[in-house]
Residue frames as a rotation matrix with the C-alpha (Angstrom) as fourth column:
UNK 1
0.885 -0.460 0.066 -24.22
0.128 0.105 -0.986 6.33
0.447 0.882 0.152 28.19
UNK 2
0.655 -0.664 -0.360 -20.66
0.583 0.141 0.800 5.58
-0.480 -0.734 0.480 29.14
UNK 3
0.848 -0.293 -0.442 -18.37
-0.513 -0.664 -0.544 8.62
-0.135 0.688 -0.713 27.94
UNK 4
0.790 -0.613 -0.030 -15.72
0.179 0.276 -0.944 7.75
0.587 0.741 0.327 25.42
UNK 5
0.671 -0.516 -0.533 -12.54
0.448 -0.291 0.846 8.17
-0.591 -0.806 0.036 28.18
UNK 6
0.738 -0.589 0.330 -9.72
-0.158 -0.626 -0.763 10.46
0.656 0.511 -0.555 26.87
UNK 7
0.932 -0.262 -0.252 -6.57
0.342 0.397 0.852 8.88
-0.123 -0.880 0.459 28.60
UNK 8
0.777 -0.613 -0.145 -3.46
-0.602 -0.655 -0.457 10.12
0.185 0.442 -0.878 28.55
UNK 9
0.987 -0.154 0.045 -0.61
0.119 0.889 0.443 7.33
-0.108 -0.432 0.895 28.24
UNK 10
0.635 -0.688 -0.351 2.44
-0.755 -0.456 -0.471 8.93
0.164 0.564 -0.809 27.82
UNK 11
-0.118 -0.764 0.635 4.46
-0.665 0.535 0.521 5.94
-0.737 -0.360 -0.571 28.34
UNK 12
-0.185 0.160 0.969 2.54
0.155 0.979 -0.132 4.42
-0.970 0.126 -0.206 25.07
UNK 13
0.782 0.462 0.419 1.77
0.621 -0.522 -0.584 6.96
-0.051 0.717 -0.695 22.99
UNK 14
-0.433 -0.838 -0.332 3.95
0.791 -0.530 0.307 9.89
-0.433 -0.129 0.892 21.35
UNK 15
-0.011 0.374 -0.927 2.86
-0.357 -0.868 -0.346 13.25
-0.934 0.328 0.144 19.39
UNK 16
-0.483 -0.086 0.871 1.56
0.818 0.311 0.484 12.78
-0.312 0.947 -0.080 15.95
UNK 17
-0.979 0.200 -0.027 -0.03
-0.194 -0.894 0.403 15.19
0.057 0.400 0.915 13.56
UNK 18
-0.552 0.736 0.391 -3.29
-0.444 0.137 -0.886 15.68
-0.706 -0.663 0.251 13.98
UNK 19
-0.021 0.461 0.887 -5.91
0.695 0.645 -0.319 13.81
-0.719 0.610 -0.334 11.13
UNK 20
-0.984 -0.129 0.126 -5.60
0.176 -0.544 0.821 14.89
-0.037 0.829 0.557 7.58
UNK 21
-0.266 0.870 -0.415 -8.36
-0.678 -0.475 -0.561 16.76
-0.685 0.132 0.717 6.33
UNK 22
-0.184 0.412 -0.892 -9.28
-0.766 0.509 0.393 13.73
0.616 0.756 0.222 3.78
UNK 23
-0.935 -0.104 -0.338 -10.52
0.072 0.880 -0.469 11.90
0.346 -0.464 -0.816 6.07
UNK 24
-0.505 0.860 -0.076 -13.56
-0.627 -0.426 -0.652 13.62
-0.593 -0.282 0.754 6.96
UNK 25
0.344 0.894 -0.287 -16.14
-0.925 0.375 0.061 11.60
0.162 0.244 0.956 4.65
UNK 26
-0.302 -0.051 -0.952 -15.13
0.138 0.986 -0.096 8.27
0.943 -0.161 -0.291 6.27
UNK 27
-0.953 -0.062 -0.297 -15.76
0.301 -0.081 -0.950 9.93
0.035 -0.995 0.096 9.52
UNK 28
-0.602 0.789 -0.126 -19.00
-0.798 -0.590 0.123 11.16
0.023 0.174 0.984 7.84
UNK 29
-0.143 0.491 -0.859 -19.79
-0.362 0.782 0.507 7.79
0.921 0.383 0.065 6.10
UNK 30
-0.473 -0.195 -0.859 -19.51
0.688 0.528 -0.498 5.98
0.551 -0.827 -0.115 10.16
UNK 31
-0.997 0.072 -0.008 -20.80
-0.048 -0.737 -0.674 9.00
-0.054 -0.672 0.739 11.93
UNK 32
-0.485 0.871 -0.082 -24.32
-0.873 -0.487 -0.012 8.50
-0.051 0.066 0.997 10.08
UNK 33
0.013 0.291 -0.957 -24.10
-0.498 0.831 0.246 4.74
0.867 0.473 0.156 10.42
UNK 34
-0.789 -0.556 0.261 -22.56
-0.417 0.173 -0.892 4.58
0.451 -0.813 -0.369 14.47
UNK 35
-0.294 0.745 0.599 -26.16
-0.810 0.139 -0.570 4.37
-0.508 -0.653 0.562 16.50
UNK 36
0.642 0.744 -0.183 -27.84
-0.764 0.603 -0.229 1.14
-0.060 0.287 0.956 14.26
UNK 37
0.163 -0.682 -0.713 -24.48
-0.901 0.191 -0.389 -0.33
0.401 0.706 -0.583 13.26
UNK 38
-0.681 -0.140 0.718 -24.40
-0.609 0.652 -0.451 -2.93
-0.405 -0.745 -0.530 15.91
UNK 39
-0.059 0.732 0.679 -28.24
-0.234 0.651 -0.722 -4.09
-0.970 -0.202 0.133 15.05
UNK 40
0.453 0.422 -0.785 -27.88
-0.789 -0.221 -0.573 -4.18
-0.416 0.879 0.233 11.29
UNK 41
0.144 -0.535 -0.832 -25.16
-0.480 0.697 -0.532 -7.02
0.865 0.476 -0.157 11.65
UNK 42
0.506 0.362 0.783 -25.95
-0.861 0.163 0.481 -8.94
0.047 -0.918 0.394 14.78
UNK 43
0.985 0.138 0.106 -24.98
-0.153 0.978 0.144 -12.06
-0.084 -0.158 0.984 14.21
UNK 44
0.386 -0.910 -0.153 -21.02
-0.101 0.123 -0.987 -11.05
0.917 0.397 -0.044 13.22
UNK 45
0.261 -0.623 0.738 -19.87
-0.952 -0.291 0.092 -12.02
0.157 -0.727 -0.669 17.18
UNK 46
0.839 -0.425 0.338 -18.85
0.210 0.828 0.520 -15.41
-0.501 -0.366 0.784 16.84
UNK 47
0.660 -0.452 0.600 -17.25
0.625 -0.112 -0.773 -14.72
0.416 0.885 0.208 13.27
UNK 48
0.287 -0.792 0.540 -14.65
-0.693 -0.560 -0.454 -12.23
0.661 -0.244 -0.709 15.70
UNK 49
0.584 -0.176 0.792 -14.24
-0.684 0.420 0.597 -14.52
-0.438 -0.890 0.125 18.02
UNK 50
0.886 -0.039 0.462 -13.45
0.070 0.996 -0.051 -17.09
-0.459 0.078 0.885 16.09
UNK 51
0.756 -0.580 0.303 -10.94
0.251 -0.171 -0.953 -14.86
0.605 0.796 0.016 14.00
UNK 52
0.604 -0.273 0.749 -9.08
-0.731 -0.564 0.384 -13.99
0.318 -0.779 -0.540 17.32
UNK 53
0.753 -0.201 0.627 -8.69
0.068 0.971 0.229 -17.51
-0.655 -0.130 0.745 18.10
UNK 54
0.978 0.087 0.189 -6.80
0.201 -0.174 -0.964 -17.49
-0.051 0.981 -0.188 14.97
UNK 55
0.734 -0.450 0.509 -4.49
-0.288 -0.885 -0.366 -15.37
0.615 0.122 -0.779 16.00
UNK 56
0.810 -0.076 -0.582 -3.32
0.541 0.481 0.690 -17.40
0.228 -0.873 0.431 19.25
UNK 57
0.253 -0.422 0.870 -2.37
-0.538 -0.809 -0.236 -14.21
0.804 -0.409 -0.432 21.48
UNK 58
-0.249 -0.736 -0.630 -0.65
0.442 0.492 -0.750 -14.76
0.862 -0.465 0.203 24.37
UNK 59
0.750 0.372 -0.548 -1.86
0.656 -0.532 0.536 -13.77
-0.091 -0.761 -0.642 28.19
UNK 60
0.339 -0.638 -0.692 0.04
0.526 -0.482 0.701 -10.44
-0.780 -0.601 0.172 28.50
UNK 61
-0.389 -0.476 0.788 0.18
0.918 -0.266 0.293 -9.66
0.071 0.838 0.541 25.06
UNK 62
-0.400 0.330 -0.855 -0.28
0.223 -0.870 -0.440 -6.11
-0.889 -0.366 0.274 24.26
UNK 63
-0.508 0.390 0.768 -3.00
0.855 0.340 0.392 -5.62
-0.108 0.856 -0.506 20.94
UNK 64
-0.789 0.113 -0.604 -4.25
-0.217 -0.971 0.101 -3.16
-0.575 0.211 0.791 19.27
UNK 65
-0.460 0.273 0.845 -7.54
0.851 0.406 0.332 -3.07
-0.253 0.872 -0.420 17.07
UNK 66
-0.831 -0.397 0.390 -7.24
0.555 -0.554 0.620 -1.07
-0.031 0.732 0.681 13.93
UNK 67
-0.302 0.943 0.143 -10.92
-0.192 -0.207 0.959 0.72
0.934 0.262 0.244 12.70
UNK 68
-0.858 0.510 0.057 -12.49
0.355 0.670 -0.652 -1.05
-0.371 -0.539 -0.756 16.43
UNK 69
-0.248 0.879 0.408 -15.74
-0.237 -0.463 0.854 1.17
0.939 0.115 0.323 14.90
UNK 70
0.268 0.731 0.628 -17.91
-0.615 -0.371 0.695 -0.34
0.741 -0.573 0.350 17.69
UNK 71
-0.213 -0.810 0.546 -15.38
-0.958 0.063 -0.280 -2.74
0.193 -0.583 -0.790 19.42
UNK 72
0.756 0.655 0.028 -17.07
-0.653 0.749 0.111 -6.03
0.052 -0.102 0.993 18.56
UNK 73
0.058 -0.843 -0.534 -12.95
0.002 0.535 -0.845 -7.83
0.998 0.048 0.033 18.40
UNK 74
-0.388 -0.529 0.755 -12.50
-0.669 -0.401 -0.625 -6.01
0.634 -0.748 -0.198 21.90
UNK 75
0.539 0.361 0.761 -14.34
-0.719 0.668 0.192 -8.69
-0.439 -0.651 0.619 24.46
UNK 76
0.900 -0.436 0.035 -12.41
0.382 0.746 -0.545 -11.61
0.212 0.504 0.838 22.10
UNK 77
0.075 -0.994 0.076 -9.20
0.197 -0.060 -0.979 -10.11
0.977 0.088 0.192 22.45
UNK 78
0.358 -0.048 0.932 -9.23
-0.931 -0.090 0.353 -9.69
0.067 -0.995 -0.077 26.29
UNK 79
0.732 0.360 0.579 -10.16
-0.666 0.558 0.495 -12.39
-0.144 -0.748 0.648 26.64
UNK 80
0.824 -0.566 0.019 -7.08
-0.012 -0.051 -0.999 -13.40
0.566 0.823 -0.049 24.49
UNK 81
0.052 -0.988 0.143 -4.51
0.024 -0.142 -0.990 -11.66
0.998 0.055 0.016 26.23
UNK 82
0.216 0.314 -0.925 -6.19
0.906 0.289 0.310 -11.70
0.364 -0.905 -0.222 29.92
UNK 83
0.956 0.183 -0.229 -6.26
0.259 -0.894 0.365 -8.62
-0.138 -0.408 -0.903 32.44
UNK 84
0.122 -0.885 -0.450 -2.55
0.231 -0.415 0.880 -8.64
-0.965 -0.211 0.154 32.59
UNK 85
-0.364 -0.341 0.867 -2.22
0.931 -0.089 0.355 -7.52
-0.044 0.936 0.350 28.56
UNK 86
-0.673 -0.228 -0.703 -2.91
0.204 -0.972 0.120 -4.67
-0.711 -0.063 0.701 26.77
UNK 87
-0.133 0.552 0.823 -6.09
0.932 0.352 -0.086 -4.08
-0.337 0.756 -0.561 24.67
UNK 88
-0.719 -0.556 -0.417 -6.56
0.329 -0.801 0.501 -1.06
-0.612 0.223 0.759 22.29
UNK 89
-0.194 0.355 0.914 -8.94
0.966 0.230 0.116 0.24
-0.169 0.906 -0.388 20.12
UNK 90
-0.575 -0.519 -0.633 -8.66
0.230 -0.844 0.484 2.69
-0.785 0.133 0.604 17.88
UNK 91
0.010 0.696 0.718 -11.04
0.953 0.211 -0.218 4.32
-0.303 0.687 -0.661 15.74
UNK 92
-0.911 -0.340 0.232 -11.11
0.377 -0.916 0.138 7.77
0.166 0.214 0.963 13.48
UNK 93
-0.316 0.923 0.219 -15.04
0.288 -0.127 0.949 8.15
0.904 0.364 -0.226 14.02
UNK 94
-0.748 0.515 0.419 -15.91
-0.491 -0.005 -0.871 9.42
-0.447 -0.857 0.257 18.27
UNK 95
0.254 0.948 0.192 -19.54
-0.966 0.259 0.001 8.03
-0.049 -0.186 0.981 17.09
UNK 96
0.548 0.141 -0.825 -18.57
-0.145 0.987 0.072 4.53
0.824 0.080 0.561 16.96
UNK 97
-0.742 -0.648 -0.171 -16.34
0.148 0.089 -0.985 4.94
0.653 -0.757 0.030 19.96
UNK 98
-0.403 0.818 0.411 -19.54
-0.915 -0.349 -0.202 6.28
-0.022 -0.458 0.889 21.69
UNK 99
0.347 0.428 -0.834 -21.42
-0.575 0.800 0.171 2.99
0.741 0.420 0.524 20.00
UNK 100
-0.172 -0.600 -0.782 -18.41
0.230 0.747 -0.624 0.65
0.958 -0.287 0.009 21.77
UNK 101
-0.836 -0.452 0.311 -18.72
-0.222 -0.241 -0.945 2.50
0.502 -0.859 0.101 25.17
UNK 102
-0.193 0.972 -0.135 -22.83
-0.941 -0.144 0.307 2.21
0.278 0.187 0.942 24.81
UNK 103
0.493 0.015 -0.870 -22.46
-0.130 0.990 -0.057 -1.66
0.860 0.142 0.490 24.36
UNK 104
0.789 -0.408 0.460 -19.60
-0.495 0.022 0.869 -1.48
-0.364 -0.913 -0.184 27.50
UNK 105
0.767 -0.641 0.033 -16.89
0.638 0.756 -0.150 -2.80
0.072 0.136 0.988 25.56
UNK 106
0.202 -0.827 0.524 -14.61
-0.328 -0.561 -0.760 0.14
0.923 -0.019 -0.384 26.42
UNK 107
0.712 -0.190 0.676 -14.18
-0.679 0.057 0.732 -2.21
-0.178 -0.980 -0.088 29.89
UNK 108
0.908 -0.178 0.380 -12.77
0.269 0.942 -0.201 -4.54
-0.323 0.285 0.903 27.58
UNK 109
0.138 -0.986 0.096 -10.36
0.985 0.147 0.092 -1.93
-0.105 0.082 0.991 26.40
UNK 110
-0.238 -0.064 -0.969 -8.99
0.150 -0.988 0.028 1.85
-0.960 -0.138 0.245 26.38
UNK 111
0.019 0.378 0.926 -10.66
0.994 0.090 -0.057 3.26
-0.105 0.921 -0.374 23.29
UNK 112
-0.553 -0.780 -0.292 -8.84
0.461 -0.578 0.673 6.01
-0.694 0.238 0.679 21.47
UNK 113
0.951 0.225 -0.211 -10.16
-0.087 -0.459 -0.884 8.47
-0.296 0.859 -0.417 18.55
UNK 114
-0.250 -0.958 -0.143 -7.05
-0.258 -0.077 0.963 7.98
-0.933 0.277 -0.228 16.24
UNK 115
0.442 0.132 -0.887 -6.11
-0.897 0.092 -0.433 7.85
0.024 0.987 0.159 12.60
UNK 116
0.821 -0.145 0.552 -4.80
-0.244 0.785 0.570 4.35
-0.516 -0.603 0.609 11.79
UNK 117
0.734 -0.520 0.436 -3.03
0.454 -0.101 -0.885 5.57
0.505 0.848 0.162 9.06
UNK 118
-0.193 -0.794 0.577 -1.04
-0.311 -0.508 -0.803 8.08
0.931 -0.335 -0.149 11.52
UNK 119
0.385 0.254 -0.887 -1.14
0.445 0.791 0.420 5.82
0.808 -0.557 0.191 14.84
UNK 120
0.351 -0.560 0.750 0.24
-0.807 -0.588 -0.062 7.78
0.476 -0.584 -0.658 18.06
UNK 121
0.922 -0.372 0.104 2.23
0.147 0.587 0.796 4.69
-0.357 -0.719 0.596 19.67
UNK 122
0.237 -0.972 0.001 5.95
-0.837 -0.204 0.508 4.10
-0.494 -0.121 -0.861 19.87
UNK 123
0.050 -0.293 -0.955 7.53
-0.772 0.595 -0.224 1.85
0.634 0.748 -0.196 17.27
UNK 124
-0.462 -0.202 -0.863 7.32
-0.135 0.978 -0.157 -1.91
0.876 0.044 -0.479 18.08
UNK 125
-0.304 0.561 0.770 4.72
-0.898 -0.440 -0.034 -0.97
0.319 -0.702 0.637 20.59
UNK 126
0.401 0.776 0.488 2.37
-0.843 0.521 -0.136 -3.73
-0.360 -0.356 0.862 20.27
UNK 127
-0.471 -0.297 0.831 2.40
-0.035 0.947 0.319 -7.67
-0.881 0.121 -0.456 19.85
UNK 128
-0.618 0.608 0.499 -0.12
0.695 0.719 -0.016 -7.90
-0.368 0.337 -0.866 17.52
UNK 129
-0.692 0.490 -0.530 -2.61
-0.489 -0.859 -0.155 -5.65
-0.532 0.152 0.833 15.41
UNK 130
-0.507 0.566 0.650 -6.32
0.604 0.771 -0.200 -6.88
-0.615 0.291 -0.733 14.58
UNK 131
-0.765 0.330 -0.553 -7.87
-0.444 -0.892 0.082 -4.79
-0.466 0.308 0.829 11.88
UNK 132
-0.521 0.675 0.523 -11.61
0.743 0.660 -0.111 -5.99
-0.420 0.330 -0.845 10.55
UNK 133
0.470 0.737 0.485 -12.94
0.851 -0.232 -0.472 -4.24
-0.235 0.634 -0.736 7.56
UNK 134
0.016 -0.588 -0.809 -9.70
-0.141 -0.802 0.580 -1.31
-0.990 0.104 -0.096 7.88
UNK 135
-0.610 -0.675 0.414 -8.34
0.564 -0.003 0.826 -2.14
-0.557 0.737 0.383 4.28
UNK 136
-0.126 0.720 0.683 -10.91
0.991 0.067 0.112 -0.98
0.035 0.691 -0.722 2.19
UNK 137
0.943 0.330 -0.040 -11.01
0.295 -0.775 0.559 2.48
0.154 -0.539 -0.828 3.95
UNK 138
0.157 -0.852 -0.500 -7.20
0.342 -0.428 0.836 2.93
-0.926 -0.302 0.224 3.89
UNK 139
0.870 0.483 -0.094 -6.42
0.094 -0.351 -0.932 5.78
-0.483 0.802 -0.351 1.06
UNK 140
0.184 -0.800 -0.570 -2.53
-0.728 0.279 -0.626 4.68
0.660 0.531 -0.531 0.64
UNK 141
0.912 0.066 -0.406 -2.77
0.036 0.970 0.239 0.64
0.409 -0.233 0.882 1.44
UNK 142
0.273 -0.913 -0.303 1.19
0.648 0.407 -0.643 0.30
0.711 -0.021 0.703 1.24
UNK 143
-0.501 -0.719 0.482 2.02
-0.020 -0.547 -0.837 3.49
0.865 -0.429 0.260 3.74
UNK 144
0.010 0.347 0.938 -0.71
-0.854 -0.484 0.189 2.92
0.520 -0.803 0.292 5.89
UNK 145
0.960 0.209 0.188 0.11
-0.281 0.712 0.644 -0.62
0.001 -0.671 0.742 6.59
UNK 146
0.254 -0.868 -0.426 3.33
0.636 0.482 -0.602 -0.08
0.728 -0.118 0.675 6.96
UNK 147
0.100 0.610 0.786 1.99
-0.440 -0.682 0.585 2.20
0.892 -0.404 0.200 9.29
UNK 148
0.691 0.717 0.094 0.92
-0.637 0.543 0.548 -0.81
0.342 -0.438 0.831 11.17
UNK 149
0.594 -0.573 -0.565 3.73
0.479 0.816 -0.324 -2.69
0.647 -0.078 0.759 10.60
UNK 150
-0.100 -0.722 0.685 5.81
-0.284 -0.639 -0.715 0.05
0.954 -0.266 -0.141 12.34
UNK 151
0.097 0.545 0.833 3.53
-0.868 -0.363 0.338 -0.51
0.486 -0.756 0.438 15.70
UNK 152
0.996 -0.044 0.075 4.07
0.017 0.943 0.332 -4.34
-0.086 -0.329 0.940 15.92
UNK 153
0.296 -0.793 0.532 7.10
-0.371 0.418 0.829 -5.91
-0.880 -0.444 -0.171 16.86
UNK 154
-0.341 -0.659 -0.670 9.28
-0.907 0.417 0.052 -7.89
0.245 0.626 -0.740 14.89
UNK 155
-0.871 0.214 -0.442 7.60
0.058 0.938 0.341 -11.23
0.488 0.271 -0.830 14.11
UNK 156
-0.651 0.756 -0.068 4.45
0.157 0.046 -0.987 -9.76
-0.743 -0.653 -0.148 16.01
UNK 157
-0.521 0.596 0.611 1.09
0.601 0.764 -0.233 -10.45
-0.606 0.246 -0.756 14.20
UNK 158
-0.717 0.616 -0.327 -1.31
-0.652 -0.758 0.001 -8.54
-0.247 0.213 0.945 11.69
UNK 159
-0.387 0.821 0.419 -5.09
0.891 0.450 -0.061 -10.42
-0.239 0.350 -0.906 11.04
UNK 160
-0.867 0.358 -0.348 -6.74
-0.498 -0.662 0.560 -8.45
-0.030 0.659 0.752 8.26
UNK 161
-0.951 0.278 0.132 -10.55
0.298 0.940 0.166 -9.42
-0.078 0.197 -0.977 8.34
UNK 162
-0.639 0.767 -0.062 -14.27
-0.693 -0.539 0.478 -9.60
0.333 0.349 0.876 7.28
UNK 163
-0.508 0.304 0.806 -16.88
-0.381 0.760 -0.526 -11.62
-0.773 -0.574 -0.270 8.49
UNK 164
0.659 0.748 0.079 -17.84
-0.115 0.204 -0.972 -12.30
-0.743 0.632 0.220 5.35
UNK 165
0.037 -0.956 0.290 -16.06
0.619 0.250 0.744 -13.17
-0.784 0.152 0.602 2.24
UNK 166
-0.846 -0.136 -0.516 -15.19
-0.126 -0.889 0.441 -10.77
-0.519 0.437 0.735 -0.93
UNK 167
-0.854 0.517 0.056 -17.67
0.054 -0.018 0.998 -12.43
0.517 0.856 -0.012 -3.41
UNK 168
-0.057 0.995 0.083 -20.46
0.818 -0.001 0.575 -12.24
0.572 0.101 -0.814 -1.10
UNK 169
-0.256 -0.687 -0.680 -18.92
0.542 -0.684 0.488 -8.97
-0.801 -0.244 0.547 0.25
UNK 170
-0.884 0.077 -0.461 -19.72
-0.326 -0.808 0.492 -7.61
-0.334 0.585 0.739 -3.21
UNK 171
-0.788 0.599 -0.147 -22.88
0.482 0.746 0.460 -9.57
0.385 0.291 -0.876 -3.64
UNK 172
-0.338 0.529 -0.779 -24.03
0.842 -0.199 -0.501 -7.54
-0.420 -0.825 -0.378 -0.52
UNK 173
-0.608 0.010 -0.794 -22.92
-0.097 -0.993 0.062 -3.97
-0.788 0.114 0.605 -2.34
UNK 174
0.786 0.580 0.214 -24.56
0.184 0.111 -0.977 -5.32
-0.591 0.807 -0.020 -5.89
UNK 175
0.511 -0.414 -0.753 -21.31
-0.728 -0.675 -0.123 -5.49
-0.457 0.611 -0.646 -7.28
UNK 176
0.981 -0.167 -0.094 -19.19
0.118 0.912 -0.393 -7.57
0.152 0.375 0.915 -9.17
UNK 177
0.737 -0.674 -0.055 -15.35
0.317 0.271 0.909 -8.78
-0.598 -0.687 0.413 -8.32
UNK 178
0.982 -0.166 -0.087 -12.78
-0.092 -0.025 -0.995 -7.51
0.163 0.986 -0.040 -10.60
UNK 179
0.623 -0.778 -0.082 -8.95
0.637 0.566 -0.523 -8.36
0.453 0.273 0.848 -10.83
UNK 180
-0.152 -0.538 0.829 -7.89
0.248 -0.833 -0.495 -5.12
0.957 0.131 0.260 -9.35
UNK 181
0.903 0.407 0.133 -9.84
-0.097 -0.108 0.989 -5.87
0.418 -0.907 -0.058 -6.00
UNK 182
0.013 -0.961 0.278 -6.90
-0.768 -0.187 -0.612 -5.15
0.640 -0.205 -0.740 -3.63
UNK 183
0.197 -0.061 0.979 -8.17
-0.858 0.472 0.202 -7.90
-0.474 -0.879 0.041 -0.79
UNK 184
0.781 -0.295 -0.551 -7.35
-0.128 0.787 -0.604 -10.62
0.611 0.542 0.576 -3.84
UNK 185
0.604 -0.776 0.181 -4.13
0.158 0.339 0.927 -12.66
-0.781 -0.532 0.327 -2.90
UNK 186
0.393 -0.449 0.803 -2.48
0.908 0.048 -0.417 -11.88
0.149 0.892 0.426 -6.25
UNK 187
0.324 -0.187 0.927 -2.88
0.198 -0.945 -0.260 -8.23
0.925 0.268 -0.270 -5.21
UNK 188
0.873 0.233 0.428 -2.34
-0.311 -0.410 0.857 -8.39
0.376 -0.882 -0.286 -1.35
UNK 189
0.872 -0.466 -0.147 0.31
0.486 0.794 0.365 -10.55
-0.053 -0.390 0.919 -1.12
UNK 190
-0.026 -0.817 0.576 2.74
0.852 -0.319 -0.414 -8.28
0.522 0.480 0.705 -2.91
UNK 191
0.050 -0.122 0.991 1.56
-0.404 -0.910 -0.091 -5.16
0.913 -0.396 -0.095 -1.06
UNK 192
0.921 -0.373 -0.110 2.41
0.278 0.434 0.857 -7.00
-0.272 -0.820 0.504 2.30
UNK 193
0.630 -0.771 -0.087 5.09
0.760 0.590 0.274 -7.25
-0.160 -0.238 0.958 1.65
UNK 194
-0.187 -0.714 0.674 6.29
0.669 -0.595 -0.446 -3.88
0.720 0.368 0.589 0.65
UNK 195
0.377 0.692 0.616 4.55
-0.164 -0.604 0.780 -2.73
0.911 -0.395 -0.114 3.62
UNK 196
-0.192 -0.887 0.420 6.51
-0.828 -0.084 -0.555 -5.01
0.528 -0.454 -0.718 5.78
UNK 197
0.569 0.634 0.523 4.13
-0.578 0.761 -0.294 -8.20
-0.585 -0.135 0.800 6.26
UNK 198
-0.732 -0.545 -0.408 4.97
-0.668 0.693 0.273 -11.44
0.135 0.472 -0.871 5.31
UNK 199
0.117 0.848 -0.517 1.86
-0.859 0.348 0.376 -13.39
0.498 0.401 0.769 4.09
UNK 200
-0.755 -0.475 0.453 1.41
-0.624 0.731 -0.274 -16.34
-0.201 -0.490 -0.848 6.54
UNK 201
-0.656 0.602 0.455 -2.24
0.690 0.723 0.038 -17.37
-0.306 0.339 -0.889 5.42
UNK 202
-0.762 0.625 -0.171 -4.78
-0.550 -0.484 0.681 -16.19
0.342 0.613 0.712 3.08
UNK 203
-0.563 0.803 0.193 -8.76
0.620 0.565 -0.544 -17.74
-0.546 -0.187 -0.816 4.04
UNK 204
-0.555 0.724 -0.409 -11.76
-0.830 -0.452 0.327 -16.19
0.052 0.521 0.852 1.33
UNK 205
-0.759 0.647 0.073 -14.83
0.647 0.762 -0.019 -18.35
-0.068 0.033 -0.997 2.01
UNK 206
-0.029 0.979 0.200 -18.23
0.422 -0.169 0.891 -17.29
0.906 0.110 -0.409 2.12
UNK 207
0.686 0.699 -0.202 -18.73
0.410 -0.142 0.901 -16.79
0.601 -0.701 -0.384 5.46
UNK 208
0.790 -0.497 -0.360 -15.22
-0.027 -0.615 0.788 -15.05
-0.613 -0.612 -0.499 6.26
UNK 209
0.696 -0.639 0.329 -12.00
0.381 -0.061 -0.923 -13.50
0.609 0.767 0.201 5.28
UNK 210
0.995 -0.099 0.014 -9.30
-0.030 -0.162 0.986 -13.70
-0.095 -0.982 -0.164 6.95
UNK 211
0.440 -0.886 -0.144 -5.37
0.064 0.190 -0.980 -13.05
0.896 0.422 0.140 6.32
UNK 212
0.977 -0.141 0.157 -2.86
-0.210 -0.714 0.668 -13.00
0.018 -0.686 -0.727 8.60
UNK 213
0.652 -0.627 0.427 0.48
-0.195 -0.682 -0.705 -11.52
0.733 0.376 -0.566 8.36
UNK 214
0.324 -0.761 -0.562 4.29
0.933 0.159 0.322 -11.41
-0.156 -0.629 0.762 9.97
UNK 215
0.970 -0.131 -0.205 5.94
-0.140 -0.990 -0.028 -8.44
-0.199 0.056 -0.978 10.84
UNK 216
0.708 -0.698 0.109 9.20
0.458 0.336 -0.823 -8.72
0.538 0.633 0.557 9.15
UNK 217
0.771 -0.367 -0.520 11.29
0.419 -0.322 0.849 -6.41
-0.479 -0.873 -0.094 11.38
């Protein structure tokens, strides 16, 4: 097992507060899910890849992904931004960071225990921020992605995403969709934007969701 590294970047990072105490049962809910989580959804590594693509990062860019749980974006986004960039991943859960280092994708990038709601980097840090499955799991949408937006440049990138879409997304849980879902475009579009995002495309299919965002600056 490859330990989780604990790096110290002070040229990238600043002091933040440490994780609120509501967070703990998301770090539960991931902590008892970290060791299988990989084999229970095998088949979701093209479906990042392809959502990276998406994105068209630049060699040298510097990226961040939001939630990485087990760091399945992190080999796609290297390969993205190439050795000379910056890759990130950031997760509130050490067992899925463990998971990502297990698998070796912490060669792919420096993998962090962080809240993503309270992010240690320096404003306009990064080019670009990939979050897959984060929204759902964020417990004030509008401050914690403007959170996000803080970390990204001006005009630099957010991709919000699922490898799956919402209706079969709630199909999986046994639920049903209701007007108030927040990953709707009626309901997302507007909270971009107070968040600092500017809605550049919306995708809900079946087999993925995918938004992605300007940083407004």
């Amino acid at each position: 097992m490859h330990p989780v590294r604990v790096v110290s970047l002070e040229w990238f990072f600043h002091d933040h507060v440490r994780m609120a105490d509501d967070r703990t049962h998301v770090q539960d809910f991931f902590t008892a899910r970290a060791a299988d989580w990989d084999t229970r959804f095998p088949d979701d590594g093209p479906a990042y890849a392809a959502a990276v693509s998406a994105m068209d990062l630049r060699t040298g860019d510097a990226v961040l992904d939001a939630g990485c749980g087990t760091g399945r974006a992190l080999p796609a986004l290297r390969s993205a931004v190439g050795p000379e960039g910056t890759v990130l991943g950031a997760d509130l859960t050490a067992a899925m960071l463990e998971a990502a280092a297990r698998a070796g994708r912490d060669s792919d990038g420096l993998l962090c225990q962080a809240d993503a709601a309270r992010l240690p980097l320096r404003t306009h840090a990064l080019d670009a921020v990939f979050a897959a499955g984060l929204i759902a799991h964020l417990p004030q949408p509008e401050q914690n992605l403007a959170e996000l937006a803080r970390v990204v440049r001006p005009g630099g990138l957010l991709a919000l995403f699922h490898p799956i879409g919402r209706a079969a997304l709630a199909a999986r849980h046994r639920r049903t969709l209701t007007d108030d879902d927040l990953r709707a475009e009626p309901n997302l579009a507007p909270l971009l934007t107070r968040s600092g995002w500017r809605l550049d495309t919306y995708t809900d299919e079946t087999d993925r969701f995918l938004v992605l965002a300007e940083q407004m600056g």
